[in-house]
LOKOLRO-464661 format. One record per atom (N, C-alpha, C): residue in one letter; x, y, z. Coordinates in Angstrom, 2 decimals. Each point is the difference from the previous one (the first is absolute). Layout:
! residues N
SITE, A, X, Y, Z
...
//
This chain:
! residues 63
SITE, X, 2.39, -12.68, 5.35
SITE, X, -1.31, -0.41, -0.44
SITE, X, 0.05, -0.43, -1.47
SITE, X, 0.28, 0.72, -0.77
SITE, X, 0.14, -0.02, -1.39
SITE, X, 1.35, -0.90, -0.60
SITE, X, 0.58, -0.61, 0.84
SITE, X, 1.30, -1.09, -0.18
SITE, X, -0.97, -1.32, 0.20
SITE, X, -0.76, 0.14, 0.41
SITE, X, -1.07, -1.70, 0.45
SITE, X, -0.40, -0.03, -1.19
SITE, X, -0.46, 0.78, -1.20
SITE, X, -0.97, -0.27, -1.23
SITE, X, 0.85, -1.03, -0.88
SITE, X, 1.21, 0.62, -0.60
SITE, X, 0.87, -1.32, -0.71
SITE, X, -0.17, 1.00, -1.71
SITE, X, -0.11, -0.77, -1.14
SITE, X, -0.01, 0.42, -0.91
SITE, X, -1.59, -0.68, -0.55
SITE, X, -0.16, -0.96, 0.07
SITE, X, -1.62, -0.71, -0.32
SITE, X, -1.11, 0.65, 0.60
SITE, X, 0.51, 0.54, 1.67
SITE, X, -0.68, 0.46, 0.73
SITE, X, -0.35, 1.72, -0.97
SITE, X, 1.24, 0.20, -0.53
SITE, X, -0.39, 1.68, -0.61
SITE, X, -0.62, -0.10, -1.20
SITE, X, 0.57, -1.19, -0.42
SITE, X, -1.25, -0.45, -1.68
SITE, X, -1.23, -0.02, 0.20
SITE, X, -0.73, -0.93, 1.00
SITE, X, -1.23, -0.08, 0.88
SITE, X, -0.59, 1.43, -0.67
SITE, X, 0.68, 0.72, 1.18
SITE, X, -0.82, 1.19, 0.56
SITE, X, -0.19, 0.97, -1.70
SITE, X, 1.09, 0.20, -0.45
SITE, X, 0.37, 0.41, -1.59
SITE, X, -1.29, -0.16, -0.86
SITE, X, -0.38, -1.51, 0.26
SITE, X, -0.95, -0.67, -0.90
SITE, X, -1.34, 0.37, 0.48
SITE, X, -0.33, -0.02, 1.59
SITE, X, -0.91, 0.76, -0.09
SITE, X, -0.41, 1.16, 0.09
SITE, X, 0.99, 0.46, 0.21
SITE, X, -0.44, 2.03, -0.12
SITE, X, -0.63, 0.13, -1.72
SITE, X, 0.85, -0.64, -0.96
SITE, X, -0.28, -0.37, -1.31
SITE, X, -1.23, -0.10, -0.19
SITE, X, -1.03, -1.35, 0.56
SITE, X, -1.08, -0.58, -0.22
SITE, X, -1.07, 1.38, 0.59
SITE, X, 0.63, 0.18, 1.51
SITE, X, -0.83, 0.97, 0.41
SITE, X, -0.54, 1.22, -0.86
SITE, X, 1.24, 0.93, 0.08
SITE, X, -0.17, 1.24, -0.51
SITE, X, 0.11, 0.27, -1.38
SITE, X, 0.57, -1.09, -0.92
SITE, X, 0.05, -0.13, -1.56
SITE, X, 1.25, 0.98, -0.36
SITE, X, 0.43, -0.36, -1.18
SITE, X, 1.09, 0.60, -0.26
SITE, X, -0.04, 1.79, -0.38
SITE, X, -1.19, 0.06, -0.34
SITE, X, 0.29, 1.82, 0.56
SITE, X, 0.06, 0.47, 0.43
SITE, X, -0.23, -0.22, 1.25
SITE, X, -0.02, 0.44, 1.31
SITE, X, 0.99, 0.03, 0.89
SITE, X, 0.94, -1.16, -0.14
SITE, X, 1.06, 0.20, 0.61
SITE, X, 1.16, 0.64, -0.25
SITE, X, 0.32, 0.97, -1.18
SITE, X, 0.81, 0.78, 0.47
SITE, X, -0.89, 1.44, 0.62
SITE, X, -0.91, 0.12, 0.05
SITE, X, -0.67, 1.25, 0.60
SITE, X, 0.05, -0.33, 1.87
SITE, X, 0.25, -1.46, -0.25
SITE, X, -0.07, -0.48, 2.13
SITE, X, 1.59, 0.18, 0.06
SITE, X, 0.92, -0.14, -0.36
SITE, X, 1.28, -0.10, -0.15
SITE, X, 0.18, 1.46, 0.17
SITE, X, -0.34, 0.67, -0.78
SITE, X, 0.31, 1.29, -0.08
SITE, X, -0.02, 0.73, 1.56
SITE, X, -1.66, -0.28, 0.11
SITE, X, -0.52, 0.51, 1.05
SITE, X, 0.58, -0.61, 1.57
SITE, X, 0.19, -1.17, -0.15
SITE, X, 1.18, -0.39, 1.07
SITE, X, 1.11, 0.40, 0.49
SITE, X, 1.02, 0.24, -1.66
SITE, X, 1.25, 1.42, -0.14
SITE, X, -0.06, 1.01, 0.76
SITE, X, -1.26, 0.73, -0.53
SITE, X, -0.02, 1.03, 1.18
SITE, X, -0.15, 0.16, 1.37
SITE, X, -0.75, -0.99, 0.13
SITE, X, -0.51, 0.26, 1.40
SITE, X, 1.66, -0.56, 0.85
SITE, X, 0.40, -1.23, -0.77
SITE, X, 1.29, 0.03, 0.42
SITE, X, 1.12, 1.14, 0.52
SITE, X, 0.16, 0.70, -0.96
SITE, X, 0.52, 1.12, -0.29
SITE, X, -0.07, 0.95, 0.90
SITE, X, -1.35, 0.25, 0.53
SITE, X, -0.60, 1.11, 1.08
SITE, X, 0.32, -0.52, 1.04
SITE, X, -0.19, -0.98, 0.27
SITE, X, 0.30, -0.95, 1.51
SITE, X, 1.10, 0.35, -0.21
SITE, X, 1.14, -0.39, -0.67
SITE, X, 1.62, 0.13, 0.20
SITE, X, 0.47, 1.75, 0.57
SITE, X, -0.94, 0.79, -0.96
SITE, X, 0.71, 1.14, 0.40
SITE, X, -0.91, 0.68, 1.08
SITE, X, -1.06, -0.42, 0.68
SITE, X, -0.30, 0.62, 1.01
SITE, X, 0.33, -0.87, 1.44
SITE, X, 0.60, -1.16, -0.68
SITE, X, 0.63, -0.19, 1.52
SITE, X, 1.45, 0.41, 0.13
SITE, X, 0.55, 0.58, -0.87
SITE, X, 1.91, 0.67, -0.46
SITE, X, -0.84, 1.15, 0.58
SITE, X, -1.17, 0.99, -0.27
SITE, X, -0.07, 1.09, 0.67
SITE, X, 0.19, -0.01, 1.31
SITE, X, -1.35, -0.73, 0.81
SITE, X, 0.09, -0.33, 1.20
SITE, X, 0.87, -0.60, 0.81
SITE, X, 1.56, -0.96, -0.81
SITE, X, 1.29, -0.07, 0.38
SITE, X, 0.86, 1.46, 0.52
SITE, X, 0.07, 0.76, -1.24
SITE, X, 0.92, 0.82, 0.16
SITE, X, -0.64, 1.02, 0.84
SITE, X, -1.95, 0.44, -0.29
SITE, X, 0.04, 0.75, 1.42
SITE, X, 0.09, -0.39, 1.15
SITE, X, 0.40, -1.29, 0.65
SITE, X, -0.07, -0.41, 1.51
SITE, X, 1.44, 0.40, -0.10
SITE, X, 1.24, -0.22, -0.62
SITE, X, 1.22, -0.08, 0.17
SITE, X, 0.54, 1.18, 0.43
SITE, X, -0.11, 1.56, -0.78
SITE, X, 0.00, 1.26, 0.92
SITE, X, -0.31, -0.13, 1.52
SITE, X, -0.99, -0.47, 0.56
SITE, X, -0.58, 0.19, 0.68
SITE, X, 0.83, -0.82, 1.74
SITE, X, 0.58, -1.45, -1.19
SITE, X, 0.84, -0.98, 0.65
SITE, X, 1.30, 0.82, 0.73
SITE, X, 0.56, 0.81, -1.11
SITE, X, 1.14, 0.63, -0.06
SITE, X, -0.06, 1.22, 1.01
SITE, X, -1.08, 0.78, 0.29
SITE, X, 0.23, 0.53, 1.07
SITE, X, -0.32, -0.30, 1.20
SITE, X, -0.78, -1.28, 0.45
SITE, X, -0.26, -0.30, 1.29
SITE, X, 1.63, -0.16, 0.20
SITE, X, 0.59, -1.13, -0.57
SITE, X, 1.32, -0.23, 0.04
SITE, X, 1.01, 1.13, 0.15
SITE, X, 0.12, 1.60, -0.54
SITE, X, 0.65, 1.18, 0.11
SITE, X, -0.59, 0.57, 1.53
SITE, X, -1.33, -0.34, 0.79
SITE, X, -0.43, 0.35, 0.96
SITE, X, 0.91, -0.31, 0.93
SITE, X, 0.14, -1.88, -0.27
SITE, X, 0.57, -0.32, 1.31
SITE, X, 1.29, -0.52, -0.04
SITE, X, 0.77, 1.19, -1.20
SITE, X, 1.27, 0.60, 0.33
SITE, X, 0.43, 1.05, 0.73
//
C-alpha cells in the first residue's frame, strides 16, 4: 500500500498534516502514534507467544 505513494506522494501528505494541525502539534500526533504503535507491536508478540505453548502441546499430544 504504502510503496504506491512515491516520495511527492509523502511530501503531499507531509505538507498537509503541516497546514492541518500546525507545527505544534505534530510532534504531540507523532508521539502519540509511537505509542500506540508500540502497544500494537507488543500485544500482538504477547498474543504470539501465548498461542505458541499451546501449539506445542497439541503437537506433544499427538505424539
Amino acid at each position: 500500500m504504502l510503496s504506491n505513494i512515491g516520495i511527492p506522494g509523502l511530501i503531499l501528505v507531509l505538507v498537509l498534516a503541516l497546514i492541518i494541525f500546525g507545527p505544534s502539534k505534530l510532534p504531540e500526533i507523532g508521539r502519540a502514534f509511537g505509542t500506540t504503535l508500540k502497544e500494537f507491536k507488543k500485544s500482538t508478540r504477547e498474543l504470539v507467544s501465548d498461542d505458541q505453548p499451546t501449539e506445542e502441546k497439541k503437537q506433544k499430544e499427538l505424539l
